[in-house]
MARMAR-389505 format. One record per residue: residue number from 1; x, y, z of N, C-alpha, C, O in turn; residue in one letter. Coordinates in steps of 0.05 Angstrom, whole numbers. Example, Ala and Ser with C-alpha at 12.3 -4.5 7.8 and 13.67 -1.06 7.14 Angstrom:
MARMAR-389505
<rec><num>1</num><n_X>264</n_X><n_Y>-114</n_Y><n_Z>156</n_Z><ca_X>246</ca_X><ca_Y>-90</ca_Y><ca_Z>156</ca_Z><c_X>264</c_X><c_Y>-66</c_Y><c_Z>156</c_Z><o_X>285</o_X><o_Y>-66</o_Y><o_Z>169</o_Z><residuo>A</residuo></rec>
<rec><num>2</num><n_X>257</n_X><n_Y>-45</n_Y><n_Z>142</n_Z><ca_X>273</ca_X><ca_Y>-21</ca_Y><ca_Z>143</ca_Z><c_X>258</c_X><c_Y>1</c_Y><c_Z>157</c_Z><o_X>268</o_X><o_Y>23</o_Y><o_Z>161</o_Z><residuo>S</residuo></rec>
//
This chain:
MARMAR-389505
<rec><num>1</num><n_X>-526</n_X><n_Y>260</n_Y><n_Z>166</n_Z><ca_X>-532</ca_X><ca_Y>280</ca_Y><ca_Z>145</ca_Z><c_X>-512</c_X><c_Y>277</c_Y><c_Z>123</c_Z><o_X>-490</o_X><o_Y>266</o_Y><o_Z>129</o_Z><residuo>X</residuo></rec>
<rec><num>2</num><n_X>-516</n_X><n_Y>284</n_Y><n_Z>100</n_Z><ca_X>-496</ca_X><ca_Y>271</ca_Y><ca_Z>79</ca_Z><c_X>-481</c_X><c_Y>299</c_Y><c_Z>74</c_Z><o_X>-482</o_X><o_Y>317</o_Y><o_Z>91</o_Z><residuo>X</residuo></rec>
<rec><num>3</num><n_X>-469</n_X><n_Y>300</n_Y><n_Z>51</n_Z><ca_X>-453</ca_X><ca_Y>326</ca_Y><ca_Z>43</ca_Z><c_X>-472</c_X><c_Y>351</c_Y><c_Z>41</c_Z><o_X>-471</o_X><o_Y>373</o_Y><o_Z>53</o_Z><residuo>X</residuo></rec>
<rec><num>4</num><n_X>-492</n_X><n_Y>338</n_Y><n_Z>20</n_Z><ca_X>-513</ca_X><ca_Y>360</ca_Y><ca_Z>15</ca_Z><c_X>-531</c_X><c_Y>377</c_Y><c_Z>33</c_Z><o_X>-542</o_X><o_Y>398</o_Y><o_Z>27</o_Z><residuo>X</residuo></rec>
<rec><num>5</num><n_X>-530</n_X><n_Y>363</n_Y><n_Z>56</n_Z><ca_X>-538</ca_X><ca_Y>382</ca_Y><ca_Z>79</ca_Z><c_X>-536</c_X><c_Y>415</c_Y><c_Z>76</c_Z><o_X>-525</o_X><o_Y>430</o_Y><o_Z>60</o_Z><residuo>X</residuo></rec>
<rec><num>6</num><n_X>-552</n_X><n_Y>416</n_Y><n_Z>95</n_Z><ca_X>-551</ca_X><ca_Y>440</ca_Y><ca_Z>90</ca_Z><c_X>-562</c_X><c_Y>464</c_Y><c_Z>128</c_Z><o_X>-587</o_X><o_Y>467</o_Y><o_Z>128</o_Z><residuo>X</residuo></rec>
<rec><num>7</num><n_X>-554</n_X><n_Y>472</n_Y><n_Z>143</n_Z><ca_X>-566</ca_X><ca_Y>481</ca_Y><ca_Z>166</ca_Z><c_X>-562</c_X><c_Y>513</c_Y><c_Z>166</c_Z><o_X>-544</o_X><o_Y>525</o_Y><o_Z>154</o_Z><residuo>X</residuo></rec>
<rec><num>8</num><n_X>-586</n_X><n_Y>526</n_Y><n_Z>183</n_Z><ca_X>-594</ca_X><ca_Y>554</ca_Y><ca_Z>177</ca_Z><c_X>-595</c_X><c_Y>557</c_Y><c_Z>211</c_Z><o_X>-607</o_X><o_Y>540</o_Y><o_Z>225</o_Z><residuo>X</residuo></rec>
<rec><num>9</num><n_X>-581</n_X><n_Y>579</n_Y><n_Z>221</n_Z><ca_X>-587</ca_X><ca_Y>594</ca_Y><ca_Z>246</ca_Z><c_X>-605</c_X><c_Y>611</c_Y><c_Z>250</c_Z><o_X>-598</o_X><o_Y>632</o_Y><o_Z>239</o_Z><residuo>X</residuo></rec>
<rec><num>10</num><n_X>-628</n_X><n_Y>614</n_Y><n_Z>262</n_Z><ca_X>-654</ca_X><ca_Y>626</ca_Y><ca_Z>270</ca_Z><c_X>-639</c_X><c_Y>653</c_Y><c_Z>267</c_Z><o_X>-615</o_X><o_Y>656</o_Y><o_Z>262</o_Z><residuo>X</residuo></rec>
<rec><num>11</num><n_X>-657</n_X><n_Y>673</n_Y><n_Z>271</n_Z><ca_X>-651</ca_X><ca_Y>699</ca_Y><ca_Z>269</ca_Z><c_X>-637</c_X><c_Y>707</c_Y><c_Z>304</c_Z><o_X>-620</o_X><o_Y>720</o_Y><o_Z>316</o_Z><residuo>X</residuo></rec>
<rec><num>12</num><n_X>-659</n_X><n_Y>688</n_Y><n_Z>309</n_Z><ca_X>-653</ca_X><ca_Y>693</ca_Y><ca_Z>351</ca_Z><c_X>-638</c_X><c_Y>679</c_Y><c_Z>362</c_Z><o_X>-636</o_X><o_Y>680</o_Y><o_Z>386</o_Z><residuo>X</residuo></rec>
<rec><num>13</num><n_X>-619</n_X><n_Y>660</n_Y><n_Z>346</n_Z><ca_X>-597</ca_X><ca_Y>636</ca_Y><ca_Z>357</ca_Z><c_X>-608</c_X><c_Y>617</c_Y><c_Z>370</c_Z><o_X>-594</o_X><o_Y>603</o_Y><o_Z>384</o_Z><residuo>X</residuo></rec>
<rec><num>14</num><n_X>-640</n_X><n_Y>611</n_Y><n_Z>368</n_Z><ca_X>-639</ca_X><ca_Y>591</ca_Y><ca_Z>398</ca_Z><c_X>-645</c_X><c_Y>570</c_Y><c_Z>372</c_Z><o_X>-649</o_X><o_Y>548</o_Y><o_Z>382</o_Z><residuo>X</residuo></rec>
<rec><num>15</num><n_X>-647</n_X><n_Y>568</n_Y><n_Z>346</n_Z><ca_X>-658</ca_X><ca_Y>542</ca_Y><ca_Z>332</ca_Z><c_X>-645</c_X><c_Y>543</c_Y><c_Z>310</c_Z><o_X>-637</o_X><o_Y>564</o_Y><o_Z>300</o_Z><residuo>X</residuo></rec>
<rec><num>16</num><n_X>-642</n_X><n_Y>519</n_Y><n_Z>297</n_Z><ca_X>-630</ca_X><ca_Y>509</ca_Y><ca_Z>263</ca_Z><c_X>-651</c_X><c_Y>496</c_Y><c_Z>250</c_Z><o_X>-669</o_X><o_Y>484</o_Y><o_Z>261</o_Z><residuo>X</residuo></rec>
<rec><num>17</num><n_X>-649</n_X><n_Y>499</n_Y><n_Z>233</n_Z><ca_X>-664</ca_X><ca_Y>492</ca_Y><ca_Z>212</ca_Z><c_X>-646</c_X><c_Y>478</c_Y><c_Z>193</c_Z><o_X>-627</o_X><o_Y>490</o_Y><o_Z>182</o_Z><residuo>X</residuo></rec>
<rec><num>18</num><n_X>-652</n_X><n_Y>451</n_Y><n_Z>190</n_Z><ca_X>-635</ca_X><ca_Y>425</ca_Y><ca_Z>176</ca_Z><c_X>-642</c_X><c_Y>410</c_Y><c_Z>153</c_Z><o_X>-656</o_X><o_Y>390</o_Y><o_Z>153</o_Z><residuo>X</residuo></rec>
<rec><num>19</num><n_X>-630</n_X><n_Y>421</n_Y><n_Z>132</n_Z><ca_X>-642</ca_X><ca_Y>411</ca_Y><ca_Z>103</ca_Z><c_X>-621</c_X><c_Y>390</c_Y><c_Z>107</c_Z><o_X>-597</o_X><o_Y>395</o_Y><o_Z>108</o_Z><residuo>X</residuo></rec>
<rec><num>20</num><n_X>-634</n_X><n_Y>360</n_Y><n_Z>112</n_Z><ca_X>-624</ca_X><ca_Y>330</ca_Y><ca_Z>106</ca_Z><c_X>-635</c_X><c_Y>315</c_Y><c_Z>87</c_Z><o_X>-659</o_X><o_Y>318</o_Y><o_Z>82</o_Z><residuo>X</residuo></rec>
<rec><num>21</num><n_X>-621</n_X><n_Y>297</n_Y><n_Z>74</n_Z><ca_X>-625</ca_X><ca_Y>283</ca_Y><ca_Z>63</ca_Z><c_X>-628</c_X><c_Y>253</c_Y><c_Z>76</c_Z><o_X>-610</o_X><o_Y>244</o_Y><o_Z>90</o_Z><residuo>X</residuo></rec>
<rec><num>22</num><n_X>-650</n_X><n_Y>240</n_Y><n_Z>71</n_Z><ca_X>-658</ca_X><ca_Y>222</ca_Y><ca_Z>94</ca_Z><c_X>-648</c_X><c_Y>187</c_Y><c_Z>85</c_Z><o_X>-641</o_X><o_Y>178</o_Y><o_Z>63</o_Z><residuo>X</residuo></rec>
<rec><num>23</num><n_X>-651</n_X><n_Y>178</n_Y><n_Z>101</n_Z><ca_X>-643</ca_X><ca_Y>141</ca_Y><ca_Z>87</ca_Z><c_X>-665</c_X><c_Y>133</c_Y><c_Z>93</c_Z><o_X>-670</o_X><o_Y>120</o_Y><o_Z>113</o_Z><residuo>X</residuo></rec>
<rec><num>24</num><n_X>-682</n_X><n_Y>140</n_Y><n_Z>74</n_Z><ca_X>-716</ca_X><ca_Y>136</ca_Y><ca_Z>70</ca_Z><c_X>-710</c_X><c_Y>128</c_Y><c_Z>48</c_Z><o_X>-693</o_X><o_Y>139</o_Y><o_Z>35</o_Z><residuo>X</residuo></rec>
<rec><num>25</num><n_X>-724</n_X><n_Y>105</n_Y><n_Z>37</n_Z><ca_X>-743</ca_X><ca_Y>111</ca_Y><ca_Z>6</ca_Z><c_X>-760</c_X><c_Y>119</c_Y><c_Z>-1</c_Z><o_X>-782</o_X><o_Y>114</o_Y><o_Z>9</o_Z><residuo>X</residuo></rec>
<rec><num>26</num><n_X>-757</n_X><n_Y>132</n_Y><n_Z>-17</n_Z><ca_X>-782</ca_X><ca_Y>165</ca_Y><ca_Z>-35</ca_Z><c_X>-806</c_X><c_Y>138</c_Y><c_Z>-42</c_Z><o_X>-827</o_X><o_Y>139</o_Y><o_Z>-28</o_Z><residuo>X</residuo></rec>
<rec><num>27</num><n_X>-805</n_X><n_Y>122</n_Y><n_Z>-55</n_Z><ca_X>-820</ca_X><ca_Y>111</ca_Y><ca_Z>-64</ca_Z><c_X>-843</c_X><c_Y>118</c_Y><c_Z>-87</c_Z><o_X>-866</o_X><o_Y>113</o_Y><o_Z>-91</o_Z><residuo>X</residuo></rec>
<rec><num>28</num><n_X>-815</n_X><n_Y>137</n_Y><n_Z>-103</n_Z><ca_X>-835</ca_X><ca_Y>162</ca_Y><ca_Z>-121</ca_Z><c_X>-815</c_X><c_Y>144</c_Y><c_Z>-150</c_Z><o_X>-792</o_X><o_Y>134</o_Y><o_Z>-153</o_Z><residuo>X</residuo></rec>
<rec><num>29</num><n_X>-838</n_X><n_Y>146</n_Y><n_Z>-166</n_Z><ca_X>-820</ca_X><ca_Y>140</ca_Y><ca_Z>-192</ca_Z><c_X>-809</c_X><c_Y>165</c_Y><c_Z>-215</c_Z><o_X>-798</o_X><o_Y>164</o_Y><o_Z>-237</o_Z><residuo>X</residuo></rec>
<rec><num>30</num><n_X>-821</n_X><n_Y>186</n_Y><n_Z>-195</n_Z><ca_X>-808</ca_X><ca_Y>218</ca_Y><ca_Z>-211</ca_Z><c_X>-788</c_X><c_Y>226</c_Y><c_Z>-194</c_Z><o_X>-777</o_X><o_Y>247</o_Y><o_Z>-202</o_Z><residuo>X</residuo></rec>
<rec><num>31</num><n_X>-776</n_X><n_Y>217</n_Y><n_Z>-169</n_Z><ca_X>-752</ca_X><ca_Y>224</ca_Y><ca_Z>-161</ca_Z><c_X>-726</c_X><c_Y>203</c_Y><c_Z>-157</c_Z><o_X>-728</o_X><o_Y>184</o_Y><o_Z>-142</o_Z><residuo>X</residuo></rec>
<rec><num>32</num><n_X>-702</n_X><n_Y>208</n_Y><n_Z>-171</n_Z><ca_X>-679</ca_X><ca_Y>191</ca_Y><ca_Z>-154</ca_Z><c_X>-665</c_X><c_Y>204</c_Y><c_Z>-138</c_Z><o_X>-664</o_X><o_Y>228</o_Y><o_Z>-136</o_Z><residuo>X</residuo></rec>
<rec><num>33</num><n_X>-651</n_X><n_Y>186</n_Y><n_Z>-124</n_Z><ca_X>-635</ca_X><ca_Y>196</ca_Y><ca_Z>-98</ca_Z><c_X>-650</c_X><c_Y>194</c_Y><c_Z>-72</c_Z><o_X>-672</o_X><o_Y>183</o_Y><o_Z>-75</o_Z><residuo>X</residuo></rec>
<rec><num>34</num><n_X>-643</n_X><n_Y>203</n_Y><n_Z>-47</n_Z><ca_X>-647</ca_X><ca_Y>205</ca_Y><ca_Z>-21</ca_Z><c_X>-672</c_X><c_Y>226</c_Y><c_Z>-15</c_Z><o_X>-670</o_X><o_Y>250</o_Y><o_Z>-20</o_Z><residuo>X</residuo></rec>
<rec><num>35</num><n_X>-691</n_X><n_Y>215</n_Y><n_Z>-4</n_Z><ca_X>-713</ca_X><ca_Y>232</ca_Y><ca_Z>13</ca_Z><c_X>-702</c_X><c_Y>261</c_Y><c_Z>21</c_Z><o_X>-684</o_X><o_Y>260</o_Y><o_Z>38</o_Z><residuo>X</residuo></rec>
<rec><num>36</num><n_X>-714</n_X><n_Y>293</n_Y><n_Z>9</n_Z><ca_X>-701</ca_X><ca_Y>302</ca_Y><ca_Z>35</ca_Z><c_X>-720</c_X><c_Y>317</c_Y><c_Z>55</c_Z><o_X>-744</o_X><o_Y>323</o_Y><o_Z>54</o_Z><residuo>X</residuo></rec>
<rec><num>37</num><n_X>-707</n_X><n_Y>320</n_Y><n_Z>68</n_Z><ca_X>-728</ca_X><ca_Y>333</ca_Y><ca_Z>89</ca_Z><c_X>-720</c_X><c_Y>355</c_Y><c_Z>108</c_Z><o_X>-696</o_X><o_Y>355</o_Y><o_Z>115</o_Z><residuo>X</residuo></rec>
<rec><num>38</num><n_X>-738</n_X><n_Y>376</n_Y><n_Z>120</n_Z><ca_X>-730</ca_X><ca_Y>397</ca_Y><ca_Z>136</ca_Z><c_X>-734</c_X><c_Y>391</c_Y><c_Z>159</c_Z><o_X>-752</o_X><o_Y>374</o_Y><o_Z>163</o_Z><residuo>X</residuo></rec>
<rec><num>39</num><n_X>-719</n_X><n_Y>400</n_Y><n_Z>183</n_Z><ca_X>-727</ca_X><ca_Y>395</ca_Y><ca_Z>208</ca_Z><c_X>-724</c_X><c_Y>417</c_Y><c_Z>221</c_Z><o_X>-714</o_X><o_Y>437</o_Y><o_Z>212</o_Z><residuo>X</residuo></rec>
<rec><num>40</num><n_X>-732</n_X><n_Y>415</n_Y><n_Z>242</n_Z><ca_X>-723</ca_X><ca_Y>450</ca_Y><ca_Z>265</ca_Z><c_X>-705</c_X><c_Y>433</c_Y><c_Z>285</c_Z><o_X>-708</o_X><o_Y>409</o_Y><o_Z>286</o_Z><residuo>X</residuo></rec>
<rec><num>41</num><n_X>-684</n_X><n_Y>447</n_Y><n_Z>302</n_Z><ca_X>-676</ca_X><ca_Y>429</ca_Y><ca_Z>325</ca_Z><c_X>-672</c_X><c_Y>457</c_Y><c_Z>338</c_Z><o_X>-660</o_X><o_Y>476</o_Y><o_Z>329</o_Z><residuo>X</residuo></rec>
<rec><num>42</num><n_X>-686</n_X><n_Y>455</n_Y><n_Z>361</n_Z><ca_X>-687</ca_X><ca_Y>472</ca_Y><ca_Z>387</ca_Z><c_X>-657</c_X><c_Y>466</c_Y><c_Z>400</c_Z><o_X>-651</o_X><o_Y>442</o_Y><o_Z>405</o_Z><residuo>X</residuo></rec>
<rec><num>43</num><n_X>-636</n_X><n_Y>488</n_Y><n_Z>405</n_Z><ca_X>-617</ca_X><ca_Y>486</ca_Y><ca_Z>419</ca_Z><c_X>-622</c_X><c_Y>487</c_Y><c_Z>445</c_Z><o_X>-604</o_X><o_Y>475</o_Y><o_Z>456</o_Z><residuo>X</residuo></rec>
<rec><num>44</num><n_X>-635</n_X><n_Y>494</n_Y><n_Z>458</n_Z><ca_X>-640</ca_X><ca_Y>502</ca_Y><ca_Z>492</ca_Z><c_X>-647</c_X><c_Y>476</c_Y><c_Z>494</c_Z><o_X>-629</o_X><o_Y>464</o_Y><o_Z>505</o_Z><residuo>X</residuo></rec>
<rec><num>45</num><n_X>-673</n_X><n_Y>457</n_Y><n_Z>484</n_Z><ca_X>-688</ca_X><ca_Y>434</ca_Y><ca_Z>498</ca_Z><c_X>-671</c_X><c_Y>415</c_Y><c_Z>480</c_Z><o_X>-675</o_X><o_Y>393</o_Y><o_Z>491</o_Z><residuo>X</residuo></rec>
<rec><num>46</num><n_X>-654</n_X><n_Y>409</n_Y><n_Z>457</n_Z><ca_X>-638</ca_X><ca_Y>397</ca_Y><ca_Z>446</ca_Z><c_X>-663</c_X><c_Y>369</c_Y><c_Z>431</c_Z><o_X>-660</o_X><o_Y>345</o_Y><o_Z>431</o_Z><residuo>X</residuo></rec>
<rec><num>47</num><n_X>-682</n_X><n_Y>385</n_Y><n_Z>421</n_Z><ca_X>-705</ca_X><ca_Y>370</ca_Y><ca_Z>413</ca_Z><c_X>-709</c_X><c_Y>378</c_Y><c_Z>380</c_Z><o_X>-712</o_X><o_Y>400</o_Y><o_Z>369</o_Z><residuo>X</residuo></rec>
<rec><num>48</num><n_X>-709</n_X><n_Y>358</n_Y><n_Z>370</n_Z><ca_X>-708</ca_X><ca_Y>360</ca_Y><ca_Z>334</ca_Z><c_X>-744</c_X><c_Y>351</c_Y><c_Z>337</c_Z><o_X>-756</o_X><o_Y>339</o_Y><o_Z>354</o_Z><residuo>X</residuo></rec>
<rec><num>49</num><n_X>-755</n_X><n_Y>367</n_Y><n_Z>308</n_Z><ca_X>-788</ca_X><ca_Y>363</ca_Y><ca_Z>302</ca_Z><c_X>-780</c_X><c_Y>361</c_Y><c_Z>267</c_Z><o_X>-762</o_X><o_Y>376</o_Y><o_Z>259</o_Z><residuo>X</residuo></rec>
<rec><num>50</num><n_X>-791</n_X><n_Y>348</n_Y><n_Z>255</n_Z><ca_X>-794</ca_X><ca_Y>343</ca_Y><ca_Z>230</ca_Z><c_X>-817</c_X><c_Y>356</c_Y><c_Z>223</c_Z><o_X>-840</o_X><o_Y>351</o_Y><o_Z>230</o_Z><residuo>X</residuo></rec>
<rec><num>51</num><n_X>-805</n_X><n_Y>378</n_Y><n_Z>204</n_Z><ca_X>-823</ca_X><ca_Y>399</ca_Y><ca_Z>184</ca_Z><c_X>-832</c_X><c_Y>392</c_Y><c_Z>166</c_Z><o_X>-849</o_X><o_Y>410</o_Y><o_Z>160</o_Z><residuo>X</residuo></rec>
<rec><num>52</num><n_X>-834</n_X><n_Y>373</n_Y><n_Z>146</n_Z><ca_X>-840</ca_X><ca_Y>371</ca_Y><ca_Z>124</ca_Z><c_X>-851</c_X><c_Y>339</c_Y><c_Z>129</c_Z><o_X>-839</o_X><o_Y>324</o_Y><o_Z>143</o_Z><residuo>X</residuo></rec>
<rec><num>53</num><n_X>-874</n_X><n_Y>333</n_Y><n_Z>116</n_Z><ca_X>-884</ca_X><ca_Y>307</ca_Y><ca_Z>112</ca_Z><c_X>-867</c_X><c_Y>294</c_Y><c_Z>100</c_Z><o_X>-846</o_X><o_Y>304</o_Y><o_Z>94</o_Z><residuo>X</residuo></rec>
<rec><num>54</num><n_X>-873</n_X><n_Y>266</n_Y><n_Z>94</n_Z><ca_X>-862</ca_X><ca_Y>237</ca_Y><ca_Z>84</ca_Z><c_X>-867</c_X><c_Y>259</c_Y><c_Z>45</c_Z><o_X>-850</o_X><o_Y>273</o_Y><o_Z>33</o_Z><residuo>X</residuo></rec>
<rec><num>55</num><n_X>-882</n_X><n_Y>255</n_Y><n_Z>41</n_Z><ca_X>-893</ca_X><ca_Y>262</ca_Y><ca_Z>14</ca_Z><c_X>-891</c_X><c_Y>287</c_Y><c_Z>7</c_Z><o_X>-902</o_X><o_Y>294</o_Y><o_Z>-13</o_Z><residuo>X</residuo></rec>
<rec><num>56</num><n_X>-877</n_X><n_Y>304</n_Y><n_Z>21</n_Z><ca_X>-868</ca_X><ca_Y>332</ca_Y><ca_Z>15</ca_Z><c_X>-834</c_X><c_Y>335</c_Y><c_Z>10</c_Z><o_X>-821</o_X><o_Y>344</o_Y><o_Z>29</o_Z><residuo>X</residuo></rec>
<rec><num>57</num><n_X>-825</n_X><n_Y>331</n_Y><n_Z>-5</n_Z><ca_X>-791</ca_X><ca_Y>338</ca_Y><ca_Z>-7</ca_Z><c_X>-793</c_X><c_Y>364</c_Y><c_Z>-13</c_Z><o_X>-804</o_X><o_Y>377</o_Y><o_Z>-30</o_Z><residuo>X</residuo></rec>
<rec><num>58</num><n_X>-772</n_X><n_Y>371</n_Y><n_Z>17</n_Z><ca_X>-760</ca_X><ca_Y>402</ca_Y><ca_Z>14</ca_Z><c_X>-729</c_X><c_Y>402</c_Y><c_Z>24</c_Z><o_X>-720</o_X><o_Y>384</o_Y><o_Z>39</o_Z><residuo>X</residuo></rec>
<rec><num>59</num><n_X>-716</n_X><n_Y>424</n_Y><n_Z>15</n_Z><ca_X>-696</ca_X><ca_Y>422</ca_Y><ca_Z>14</ca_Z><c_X>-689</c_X><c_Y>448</c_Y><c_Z>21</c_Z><o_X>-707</o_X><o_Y>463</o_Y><o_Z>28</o_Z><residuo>X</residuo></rec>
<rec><num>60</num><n_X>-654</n_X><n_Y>460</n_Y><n_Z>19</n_Z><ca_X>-646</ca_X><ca_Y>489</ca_Y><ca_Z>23</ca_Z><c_X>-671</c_X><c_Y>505</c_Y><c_Z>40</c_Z><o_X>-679</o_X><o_Y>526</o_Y><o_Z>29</o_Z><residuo>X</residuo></rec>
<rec><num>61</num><n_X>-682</n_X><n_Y>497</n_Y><n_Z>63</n_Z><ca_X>-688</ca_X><ca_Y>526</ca_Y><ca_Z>81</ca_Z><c_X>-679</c_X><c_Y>546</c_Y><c_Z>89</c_Z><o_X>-656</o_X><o_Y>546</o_Y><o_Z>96</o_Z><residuo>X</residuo></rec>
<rec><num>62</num><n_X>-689</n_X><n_Y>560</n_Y><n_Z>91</n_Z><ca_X>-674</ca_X><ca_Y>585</ca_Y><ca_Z>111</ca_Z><c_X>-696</c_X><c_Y>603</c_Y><c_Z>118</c_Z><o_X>-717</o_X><o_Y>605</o_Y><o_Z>105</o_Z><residuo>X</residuo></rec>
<rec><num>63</num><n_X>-686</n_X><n_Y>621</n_Y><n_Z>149</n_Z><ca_X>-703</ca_X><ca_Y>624</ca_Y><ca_Z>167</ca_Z><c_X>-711</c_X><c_Y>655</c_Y><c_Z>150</c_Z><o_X>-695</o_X><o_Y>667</o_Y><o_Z>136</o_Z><residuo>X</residuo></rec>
<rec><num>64</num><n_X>-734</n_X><n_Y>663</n_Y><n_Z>155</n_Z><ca_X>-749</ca_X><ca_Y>689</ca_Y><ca_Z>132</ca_Z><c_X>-743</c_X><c_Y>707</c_Y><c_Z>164</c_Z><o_X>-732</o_X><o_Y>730</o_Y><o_Z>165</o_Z><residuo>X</residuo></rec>
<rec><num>65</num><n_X>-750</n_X><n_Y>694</n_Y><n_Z>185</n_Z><ca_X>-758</ca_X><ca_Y>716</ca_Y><ca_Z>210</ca_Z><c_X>-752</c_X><c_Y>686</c_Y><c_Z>231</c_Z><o_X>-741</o_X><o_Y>666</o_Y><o_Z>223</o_Z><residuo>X</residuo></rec>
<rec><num>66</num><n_X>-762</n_X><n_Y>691</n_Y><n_Z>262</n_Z><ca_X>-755</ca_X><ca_Y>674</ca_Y><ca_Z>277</ca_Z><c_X>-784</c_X><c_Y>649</c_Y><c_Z>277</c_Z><o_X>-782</o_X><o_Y>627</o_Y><o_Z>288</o_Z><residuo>X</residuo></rec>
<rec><num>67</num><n_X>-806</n_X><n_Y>658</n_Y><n_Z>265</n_Z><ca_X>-826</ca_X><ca_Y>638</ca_Y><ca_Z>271</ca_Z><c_X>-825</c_X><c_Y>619</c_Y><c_Z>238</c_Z><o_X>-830</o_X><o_Y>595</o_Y><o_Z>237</o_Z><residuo>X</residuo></rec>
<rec><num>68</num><n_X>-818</n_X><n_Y>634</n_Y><n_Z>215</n_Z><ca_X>-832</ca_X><ca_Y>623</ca_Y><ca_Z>187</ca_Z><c_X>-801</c_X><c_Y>618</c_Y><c_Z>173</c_Z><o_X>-781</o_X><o_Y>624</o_Y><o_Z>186</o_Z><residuo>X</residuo></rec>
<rec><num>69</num><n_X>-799</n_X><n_Y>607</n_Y><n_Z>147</n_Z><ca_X>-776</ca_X><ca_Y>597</ca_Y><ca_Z>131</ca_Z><c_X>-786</c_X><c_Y>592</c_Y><c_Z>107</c_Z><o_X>-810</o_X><o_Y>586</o_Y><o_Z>104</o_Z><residuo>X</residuo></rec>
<rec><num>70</num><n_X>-770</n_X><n_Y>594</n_Y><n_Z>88</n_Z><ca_X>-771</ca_X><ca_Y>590</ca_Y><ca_Z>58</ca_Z><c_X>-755</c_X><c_Y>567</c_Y><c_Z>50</c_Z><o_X>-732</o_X><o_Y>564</o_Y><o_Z>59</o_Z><residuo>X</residuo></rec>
<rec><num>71</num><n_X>-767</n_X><n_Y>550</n_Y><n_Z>32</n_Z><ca_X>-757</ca_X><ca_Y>529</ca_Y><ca_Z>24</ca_Z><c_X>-763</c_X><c_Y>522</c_Y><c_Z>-6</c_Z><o_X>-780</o_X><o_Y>532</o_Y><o_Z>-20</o_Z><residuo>X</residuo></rec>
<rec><num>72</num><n_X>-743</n_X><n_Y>499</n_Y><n_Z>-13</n_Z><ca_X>-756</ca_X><ca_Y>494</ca_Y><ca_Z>-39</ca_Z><c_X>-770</c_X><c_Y>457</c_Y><c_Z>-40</c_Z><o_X>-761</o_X><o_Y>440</o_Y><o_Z>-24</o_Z><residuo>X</residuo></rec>
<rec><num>73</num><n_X>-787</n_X><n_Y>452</n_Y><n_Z>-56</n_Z><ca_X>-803</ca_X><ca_Y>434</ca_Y><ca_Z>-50</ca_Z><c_X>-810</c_X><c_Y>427</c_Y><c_Z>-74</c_Z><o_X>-813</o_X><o_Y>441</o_Y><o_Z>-94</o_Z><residuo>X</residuo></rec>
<rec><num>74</num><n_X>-816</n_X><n_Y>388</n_Y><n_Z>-69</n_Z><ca_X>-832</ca_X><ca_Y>376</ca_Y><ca_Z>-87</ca_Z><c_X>-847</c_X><c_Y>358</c_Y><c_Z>-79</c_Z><o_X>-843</o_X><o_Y>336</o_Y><o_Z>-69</o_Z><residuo>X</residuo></rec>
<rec><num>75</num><n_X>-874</n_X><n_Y>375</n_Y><n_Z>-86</n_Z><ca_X>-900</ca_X><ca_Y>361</ca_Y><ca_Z>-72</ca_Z><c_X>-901</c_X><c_Y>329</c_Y><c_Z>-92</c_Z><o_X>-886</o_X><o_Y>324</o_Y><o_Z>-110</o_Z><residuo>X</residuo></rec>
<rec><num>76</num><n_X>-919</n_X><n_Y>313</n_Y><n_Z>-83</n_Z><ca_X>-928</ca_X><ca_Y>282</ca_Y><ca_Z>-80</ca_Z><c_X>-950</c_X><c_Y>294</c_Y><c_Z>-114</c_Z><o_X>-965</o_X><o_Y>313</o_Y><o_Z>-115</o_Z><residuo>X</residuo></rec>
<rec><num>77</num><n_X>-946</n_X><n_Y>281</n_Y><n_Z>-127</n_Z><ca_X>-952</ca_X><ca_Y>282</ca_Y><ca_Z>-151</ca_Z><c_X>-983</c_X><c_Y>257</c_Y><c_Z>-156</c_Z><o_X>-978</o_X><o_Y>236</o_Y><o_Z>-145</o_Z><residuo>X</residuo></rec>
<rec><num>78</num><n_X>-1007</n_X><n_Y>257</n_Y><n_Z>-167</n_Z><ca_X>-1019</ca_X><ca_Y>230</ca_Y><ca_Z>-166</ca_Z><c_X>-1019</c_X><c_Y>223</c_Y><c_Z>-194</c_Z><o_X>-1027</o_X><o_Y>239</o_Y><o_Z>-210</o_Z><residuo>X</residuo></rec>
<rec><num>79</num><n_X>-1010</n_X><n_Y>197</n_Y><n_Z>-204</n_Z><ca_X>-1004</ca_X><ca_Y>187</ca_Y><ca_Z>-224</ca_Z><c_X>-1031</c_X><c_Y>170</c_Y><c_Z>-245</c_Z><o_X>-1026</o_X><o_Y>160</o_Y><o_Z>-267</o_Z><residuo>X</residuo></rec>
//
């Protein structure tokens, strides 16, 4: 995870929510810099799921309640 990271504690402690920046290429010619992306990581089963598609950059999450989250985002544009 680089500096810009960013991680959010569930309301119920059992999950984070992980704004990373990925060592992907965007492959977008409207963005520079690093892919980023949200993930959830379950602390009990110690199992990470990727929230956000390839073609969805989001970033700064945080948890609204224990099921939903707010983020900011930049959808896949068609040229």
């Amino acid at each position: 995870m680089s500096g810009d990271g960013r991680i959010d504690v569930s309301p119920d402690g059992k999950r984070l929510l992980l704004s990373i920046d990925m060592g992907e290429e965007s492959g977008r010619k409207d963005w520079d810099g690093p892919l980023p992306a949200l993930w959830s990581f379950d602390i009990g089963s110690q199992k990470a799921t990727r929230l956000t598609p390839k073609k969805l950059f989001g970033w700064d999450g945080v948890w609204i309640d224990n099921n939903n989250i707010l983020f900011l985002s930049n959808g896949w544009r068609k040229e």
